[in-house]
C-alpha positions as CSV (number, residue, x, y, z in Angstrom):
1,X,157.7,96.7,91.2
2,X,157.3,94.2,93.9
3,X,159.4,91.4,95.2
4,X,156.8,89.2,94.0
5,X,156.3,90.3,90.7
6,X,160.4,90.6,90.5
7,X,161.0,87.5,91.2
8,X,158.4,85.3,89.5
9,X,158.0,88.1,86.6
10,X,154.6,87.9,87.1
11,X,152.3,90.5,87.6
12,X,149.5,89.6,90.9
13,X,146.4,91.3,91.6
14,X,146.1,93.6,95.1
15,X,144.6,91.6,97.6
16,X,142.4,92.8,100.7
17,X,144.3,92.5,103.7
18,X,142.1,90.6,106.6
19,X,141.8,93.4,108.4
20,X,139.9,95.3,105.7
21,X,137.4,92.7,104.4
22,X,135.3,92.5,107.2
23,X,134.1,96.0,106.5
24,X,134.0,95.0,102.7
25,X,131.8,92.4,103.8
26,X,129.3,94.5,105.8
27,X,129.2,97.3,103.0
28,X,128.8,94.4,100.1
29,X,125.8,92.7,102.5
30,X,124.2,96.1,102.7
31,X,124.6,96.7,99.2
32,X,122.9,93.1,98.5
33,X,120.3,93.3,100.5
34,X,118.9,97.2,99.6
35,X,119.1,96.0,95.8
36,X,117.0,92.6,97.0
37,X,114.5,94.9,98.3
38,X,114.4,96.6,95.2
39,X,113.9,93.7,93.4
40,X,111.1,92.2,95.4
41,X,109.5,95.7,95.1
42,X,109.4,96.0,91.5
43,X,107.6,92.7,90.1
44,X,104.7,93.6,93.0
45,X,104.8,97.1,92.2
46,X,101.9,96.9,89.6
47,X,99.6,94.5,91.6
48,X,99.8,96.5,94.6
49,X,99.4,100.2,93.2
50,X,96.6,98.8,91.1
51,X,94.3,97.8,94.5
52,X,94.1,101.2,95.4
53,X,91.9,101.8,92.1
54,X,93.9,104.2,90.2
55,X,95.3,104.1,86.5
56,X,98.5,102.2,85.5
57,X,100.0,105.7,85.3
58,X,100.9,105.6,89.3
59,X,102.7,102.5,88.8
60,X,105.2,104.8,86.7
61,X,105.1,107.8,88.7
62,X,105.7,105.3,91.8
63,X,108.7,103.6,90.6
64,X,110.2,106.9,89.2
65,X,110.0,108.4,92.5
66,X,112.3,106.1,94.0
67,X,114.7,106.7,91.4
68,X,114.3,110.2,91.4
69,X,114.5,110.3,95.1
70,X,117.8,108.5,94.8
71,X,119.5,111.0,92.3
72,X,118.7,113.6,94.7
73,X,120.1,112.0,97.7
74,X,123.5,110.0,96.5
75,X,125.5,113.5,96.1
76,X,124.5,114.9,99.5
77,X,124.5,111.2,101.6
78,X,128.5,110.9,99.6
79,X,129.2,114.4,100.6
80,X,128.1,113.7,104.1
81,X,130.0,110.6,104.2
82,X,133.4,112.4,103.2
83,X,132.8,114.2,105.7
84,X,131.5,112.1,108.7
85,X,132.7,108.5,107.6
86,X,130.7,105.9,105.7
87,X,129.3,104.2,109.1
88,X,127.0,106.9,110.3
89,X,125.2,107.4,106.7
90,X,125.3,103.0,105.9
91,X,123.2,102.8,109.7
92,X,121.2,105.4,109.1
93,X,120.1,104.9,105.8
94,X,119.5,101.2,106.4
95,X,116.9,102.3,109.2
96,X,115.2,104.6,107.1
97,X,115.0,102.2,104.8
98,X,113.3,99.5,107.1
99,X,111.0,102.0,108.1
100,X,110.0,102.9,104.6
101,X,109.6,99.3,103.8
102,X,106.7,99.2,106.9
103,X,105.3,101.8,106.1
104,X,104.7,100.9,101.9
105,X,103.4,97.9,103.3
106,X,100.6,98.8,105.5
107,X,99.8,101.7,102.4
108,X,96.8,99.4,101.4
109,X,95.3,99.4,105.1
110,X,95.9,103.5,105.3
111,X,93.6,103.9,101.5
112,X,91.0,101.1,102.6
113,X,90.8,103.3,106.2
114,X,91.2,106.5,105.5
115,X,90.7,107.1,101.2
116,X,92.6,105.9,98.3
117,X,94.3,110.0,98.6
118,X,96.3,109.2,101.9
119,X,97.1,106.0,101.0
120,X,98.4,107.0,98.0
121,X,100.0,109.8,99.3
122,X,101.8,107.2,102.4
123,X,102.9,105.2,99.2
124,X,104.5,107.7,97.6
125,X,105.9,109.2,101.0
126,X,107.4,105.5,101.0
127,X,109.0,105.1,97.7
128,X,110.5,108.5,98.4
129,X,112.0,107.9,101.2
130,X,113.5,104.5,100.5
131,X,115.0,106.0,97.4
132,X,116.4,108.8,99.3
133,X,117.9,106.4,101.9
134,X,118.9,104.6,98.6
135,X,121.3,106.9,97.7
136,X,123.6,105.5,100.3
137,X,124.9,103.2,97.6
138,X,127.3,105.9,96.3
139,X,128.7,105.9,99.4
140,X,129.1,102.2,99.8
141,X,130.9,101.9,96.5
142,X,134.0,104.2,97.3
143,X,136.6,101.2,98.3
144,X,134.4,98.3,96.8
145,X,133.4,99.5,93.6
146,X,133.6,95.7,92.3
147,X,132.1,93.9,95.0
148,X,129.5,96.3,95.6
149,X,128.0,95.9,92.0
150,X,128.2,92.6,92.1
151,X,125.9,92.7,95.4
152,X,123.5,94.9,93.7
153,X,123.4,92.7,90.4
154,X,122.9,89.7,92.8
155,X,120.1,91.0,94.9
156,X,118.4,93.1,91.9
157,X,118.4,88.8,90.3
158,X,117.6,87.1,93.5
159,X,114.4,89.8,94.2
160,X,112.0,88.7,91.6
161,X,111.7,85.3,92.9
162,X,111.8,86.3,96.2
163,X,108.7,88.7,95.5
164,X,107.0,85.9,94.2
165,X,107.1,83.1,96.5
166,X,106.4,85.6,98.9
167,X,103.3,87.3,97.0
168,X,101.7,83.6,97.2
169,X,101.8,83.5,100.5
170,X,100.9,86.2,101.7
171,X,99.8,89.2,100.1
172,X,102.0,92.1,101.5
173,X,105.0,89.9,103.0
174,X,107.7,91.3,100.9
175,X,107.0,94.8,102.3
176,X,107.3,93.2,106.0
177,X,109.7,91.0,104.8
178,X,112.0,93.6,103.7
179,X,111.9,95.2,106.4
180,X,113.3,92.2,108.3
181,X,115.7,92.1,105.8
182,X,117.4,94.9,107.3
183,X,117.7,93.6,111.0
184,X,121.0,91.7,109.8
185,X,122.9,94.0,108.5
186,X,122.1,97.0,111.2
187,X,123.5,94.1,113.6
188,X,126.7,93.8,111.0
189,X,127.1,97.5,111.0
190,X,127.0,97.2,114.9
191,X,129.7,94.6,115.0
192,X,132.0,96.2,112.2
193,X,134.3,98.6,114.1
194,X,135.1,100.5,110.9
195,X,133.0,100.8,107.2
């Protein structure tokens, strides 16, 4: 029992000390900004698979391959971040994921240049490798289990809207867009001494 809750009888909530929610923060804004991603991804998802010419059926296979990708990866990326620290996997799994967002984005330009197979095939390359560098997220959780859905819930909401202001514009911002997404929180995993 605490000397708090002995002397007021009242039972208080932990609280993070300052010195641990700066890294709270960087693993929450990570955790935010992947799950935006994801949600700008998913209301484009149809529109975009469906210029390349091919049935609605790729717009399943494509967003299960993220998913799937992600199952594989989150025991191994946790297992490695037992072992190595959370820091190494959260930077490297944020650039993969920034380059997997380029690279779905110029997927159109590789079909209409070199066939509707390659750029179907740099698509799927895409979706598989952001979902593998999605699997970070079970790493992320450990201390912040709370905050860390929360982030996800918010960015998964925030997305959709996102996606579609952007789609207006122009047609494949949200991939770029994404991608630049990611430049703030490498620079917060820079500046946080310990995630």
């Amino acid at each position: 029992m605490s000397s708090r809750q002995a002397t007021t009888g009242v039972e208080t909530e932990p609280t993070l000390s300052k010195s641990s929610r700066r890294p709270v923060a960087v693993v929450v804004a990570i955790v935010f900004i992947d799950l935006l991603g994801f949600g700008i991804i998913i209301p484009v998802l149809p529109f975009y698979v469906r210029s390349f010419g091919v049935s609605d059926v790729f717009i399943g296979l494509l967003a299960a391959s993220y998913s799937l990708a992600q199952f594989v990866a989150a025991p191994m990326l946790g297992r490695i971040s037992d072992e190595r620290g959370r820091r190494p996997i959260l930077m490297l799994s944020v650039g993969v994921a920034g380059i997997a967002w380029l690279v779905f984005g110029v997927a159109a330009e590789v079909g209409a240049t070199f066939g509707t197979a390659l750029g179907l095939v740099v698509l799927f390359s895409a979706r598989l490798l952001a979902g593998a560098a999605g699997g970070h997220i079970a790493a992320a959780q450990g201390s912040a289990f709370g905050f860390t859905q929360a982030a996800g819930s918010l960015g998964r909401t925030i997305g959709p809207p996102v996606a579609a202001a952007a789609y207006v514009a122009i047609y494949w911002s949200p991939f770029i867009g994404g991608a630049l997404l990611l430049v703030p929180v490498g620079l917060l995993l820079r500046a946080a001494p310990k995630v």
